[in-house]
C-alpha positions, 0 to 999 in steps of 0.5 A, a space after each residue: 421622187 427625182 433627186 435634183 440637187 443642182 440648183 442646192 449644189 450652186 449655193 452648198 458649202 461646206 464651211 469650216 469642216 474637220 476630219 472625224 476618223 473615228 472608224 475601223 479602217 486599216 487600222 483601228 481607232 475609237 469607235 463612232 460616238 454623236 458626243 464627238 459632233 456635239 463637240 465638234 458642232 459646238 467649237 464652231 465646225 460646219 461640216 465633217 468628213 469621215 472615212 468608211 470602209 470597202 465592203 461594210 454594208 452601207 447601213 452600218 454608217 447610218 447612226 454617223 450619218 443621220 447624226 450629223 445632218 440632225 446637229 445641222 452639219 454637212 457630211 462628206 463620205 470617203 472610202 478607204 478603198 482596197 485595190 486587191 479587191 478588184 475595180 469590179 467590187 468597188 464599183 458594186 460597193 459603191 453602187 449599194 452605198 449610192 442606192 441606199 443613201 440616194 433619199 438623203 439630202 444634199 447635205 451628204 456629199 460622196 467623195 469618190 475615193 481616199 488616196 488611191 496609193 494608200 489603197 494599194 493602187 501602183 505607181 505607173 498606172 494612173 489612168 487606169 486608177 482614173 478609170 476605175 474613178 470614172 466607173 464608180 462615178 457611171 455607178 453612183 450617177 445611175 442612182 444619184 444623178 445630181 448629189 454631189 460628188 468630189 473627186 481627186 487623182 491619183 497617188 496621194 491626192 497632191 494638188 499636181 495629179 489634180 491638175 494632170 489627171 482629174 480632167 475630161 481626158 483621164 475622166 473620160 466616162 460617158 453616162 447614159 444621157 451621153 455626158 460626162 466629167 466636163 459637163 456635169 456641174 455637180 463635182 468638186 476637185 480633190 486635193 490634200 496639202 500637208 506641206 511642209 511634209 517634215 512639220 506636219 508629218 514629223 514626230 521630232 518637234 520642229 520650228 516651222 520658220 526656222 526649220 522650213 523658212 519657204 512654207 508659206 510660198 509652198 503652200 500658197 503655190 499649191 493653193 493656186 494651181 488648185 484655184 487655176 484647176 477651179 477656173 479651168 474647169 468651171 468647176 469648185 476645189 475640194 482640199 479634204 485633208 490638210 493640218 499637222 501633228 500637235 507635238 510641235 510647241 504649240 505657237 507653231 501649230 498656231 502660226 500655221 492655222 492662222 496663215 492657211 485658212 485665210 488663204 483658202 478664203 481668198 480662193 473661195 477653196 472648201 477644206 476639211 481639216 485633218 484631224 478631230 479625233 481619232 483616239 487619244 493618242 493620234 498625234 494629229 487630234 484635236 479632240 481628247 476624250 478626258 480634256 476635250 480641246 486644253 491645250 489647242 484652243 487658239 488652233 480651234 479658233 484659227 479654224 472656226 473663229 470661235 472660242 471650243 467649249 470648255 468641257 465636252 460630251 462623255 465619249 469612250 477612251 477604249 481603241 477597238 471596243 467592239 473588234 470589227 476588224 481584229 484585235 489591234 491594240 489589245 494585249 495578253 500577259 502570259 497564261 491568256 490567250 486571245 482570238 476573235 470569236 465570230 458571231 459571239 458578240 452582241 447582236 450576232 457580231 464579231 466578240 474577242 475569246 480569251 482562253 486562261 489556260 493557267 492562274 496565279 499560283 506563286 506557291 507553285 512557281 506561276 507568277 503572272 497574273 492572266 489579263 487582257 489589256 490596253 494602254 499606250 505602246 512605246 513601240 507605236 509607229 506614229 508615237 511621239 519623239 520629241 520633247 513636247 508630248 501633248 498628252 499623247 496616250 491612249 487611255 487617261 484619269 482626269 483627276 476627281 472624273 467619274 468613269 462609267 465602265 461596261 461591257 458585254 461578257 459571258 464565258 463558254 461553260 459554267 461561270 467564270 470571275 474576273 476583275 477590273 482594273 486600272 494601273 500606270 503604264 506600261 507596266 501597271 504599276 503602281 495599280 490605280 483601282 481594281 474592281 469587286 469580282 465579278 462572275 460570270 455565267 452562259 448568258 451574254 449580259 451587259 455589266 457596269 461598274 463606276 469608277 471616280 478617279 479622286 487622286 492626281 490625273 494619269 496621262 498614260 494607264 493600262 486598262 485591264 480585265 485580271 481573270 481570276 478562273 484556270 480553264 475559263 474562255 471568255 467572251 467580251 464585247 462592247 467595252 466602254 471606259 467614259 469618264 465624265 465630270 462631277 456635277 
């Protein structure tokens, strides 16, 4: 079949979308779950817009993808792109992801690359990073001839370098029918807006009027040098990242949703806001695995026009459960020593190995407890500084929550035992909850406990696994802690 979405593309909107960034890129966040699009689908969102990664095969976003479009979202992939790689790899990537989704629907858009400078792309070489966009374009043309396609300029996707660089001078490509950038009907312009930049990037709480009196005349001249690309080059805008850190008194937050949107409406301007959910301390996130949208509703509402649900889906808490990249944001006390064990994991996957070397054996002068842990960091580069916390921490109990726990293990020889546990951070104490041994054999097999928090809700807990045998290796995979509500 001969895909022609032209006609589809005139009519395509995007709506009131989000940024769902939930996969491993350069660093790691909660791995994909549909409960976030069913929460996202049911606070009024159209569409959603989620990073993928150089060099994954395409069909490890097929779950993400097909989700969307069955829930009746639209969806827009953007690469994390790496610029050591090489521009003759991305344009091979890109060719395989093209290929493998050219049957899909219109409702898929491919956006061309995320923030040249976050992929390493130099200063100074603008029309080359141009180049490289152009060649990607040549590449998913030959399988996609009509999907459509957004794409930014260089550095960070400010709305100047649109207005520079996205143009038939820099996109100077021709394709095999002889056309190119300016006559193909089917891309947007690309642009991000996080002004003012101390507000939606700073970790100290700020007043926007106070501290940024001109914000509103700020972005309003960026939406319209966006507008004015959009007349020049008979072609639709695209601002795919655009929102603010929620550690500001809330009102503020408010205050700058409720003026933005509008001023897109005006100018007829698709956006996707930036962020749903990424884990659940991510400063930007609107999503909280354990309390859903508490405490940002009328910012949800100033985004969708419509009231968020009250609960939301049960989702995983865990950063990282399954170790695709590395082993960022786990841990090890003294006497266990972690690794990444390639092809140990569930289907052939990569796993994490921890060697216990030694035990707890105060009588002999050992007295740490070997454990592999997550929890929130006070060190964490994005943490929050000022007063308003907004329950900003990874891993949370919600008072009378039953939490489902399972994960995949096994140990290299013989058996090995260990626990579960739960504890305040940061230092796991007092200890919430720890589990019934459990011992393990050769065999990798799935392993669930439940676990109903009765006490008081705990906004920042350490998620343990207390191992219990000197000289076990263990093998884990998998890891899950979802916590729903009592019926």
């Amino acid at each position: 079949m001969t895909q022609d979405f032209t006609e589809q593309n005139k009519s395509l909107t995007l709506g009131r979308g989000v940024n769902t960034d939930f996969t491993t890129t350069e660093v790691n966040k909660v791995a994909y779950d549909k409960g976030f699009y069913i929460a996202f689908k049911a606070a009024g969102f159209d569409s959603v817009r989620f990073f993928i990664k150089q060099g994954w095969s395409p069909e490890f976003y097929k779950p993400a993808v097909d989700d969307a479009l069955e829930l009746g979202l639209k969806i827009v992939l953007v690469p994390f792109s790496m610029y050591c790689w090489g521009k003759d790899h991305l344009i091979q990537w890109w060719g395989e992801m093209a290929e493998y989704y050219k049957d899909y629907p219109a409702d898929l858009v491919f956006e061309v690359m995320n923030e040249p400078k976050m992929a390493g792309h130099y200063d100074g070489e603008e029309a080359e990073t141009m180049r490289w966009y152009g060649a990607c374009i040549q590449k998913i043309r030959i399988s996609n001839p009509t999907r459509l396609l957004t794409v930014g300029g260089p550095h960070f996707n400010g709305v100047e370098l649109l207005t520079q660089y996205v143009t038939p001078e820099y996109l100077s490509y021709s394709l095999e029918d002889g056309t190119g950038f300016a006559d193909d009907p089917n891309i947007w312009g690309v642009f991000h807006c996080y002004h003012p930049k101390s507000f939606t990037h700073g970790a100290i709480d700020q007043d926007i009027n106070k501290d940024h009196p001109d914000w509103k005349e700020t972005i309003v001249a960026d939406l319209e040098e966006a507008d004015a690309w959009s007349k020049k080059h008979n072609k639709r805008v695209y601002l795919s990242e655009w929102g603010t850190r929620l550690n500001h008194e809330i009102q503020h937050v408010e205050e700058y949703t409720a003026f933005v949107v509008p001023e897109l409406a005006k100018r007829n301007i698709e956006w996707s806001y930036y962020c749903g959910v990424f884990h659940n301390a991510w400063p930007y996130g609107l999503y909280n695995s354990e309390w859903g949208f508490a405490g940002v509703e009328e910012v949800v509402k100033n985004l969708t026009g419509k009231e968020p649900p009250a609960e939301v889906p049960s989702t995983n808490q865990i950063v990282n459960p399954d170790f695709p990249l590395d082993l960022t944001d786990w841990n090890t006390s003294e006497y266990a020593i972690m690794g990444t064990a390639d092809g140990q994991g569930v289907n052939g996957t990569r796993s994490i190995r921890v060697h216990v070397p030694f035990t707890y054996e105060p009588d002999i002068g050992r007295t740490v407890i070997p454990s592999l842990y997550q929890q929130y960091e006070p060190d964490w580069k994005f943490r929050v500084k000022g007063k308003v916390q907004a329950n900003r921490y990874t891993i949370q109990l919600r008072e009378n929550s039953i939490y489902g726990i399972s994960f995949y293990s096994r140990c290299e020889v013989g058996t090995a035992r260990f626990q579960l546990q739960l504890g305040h951070a940061p230092d796991n104490e007092p200890i919430i909850w720890t589990s019934e041994e459990i011992t393990l054999d050769s065999t990798l097999k799935r392993y669930e406990l439940e676990y109903q928090h009765a006490a008081p809700s705990v906004n920042n807990v350490r998620f343990s696994f207390i191992f219990l045998d000197r000289h076990s290796e263990v093998i884990l995979d998998q890891i899950e802690l979802r916590g729903r509500r009592p019926e």
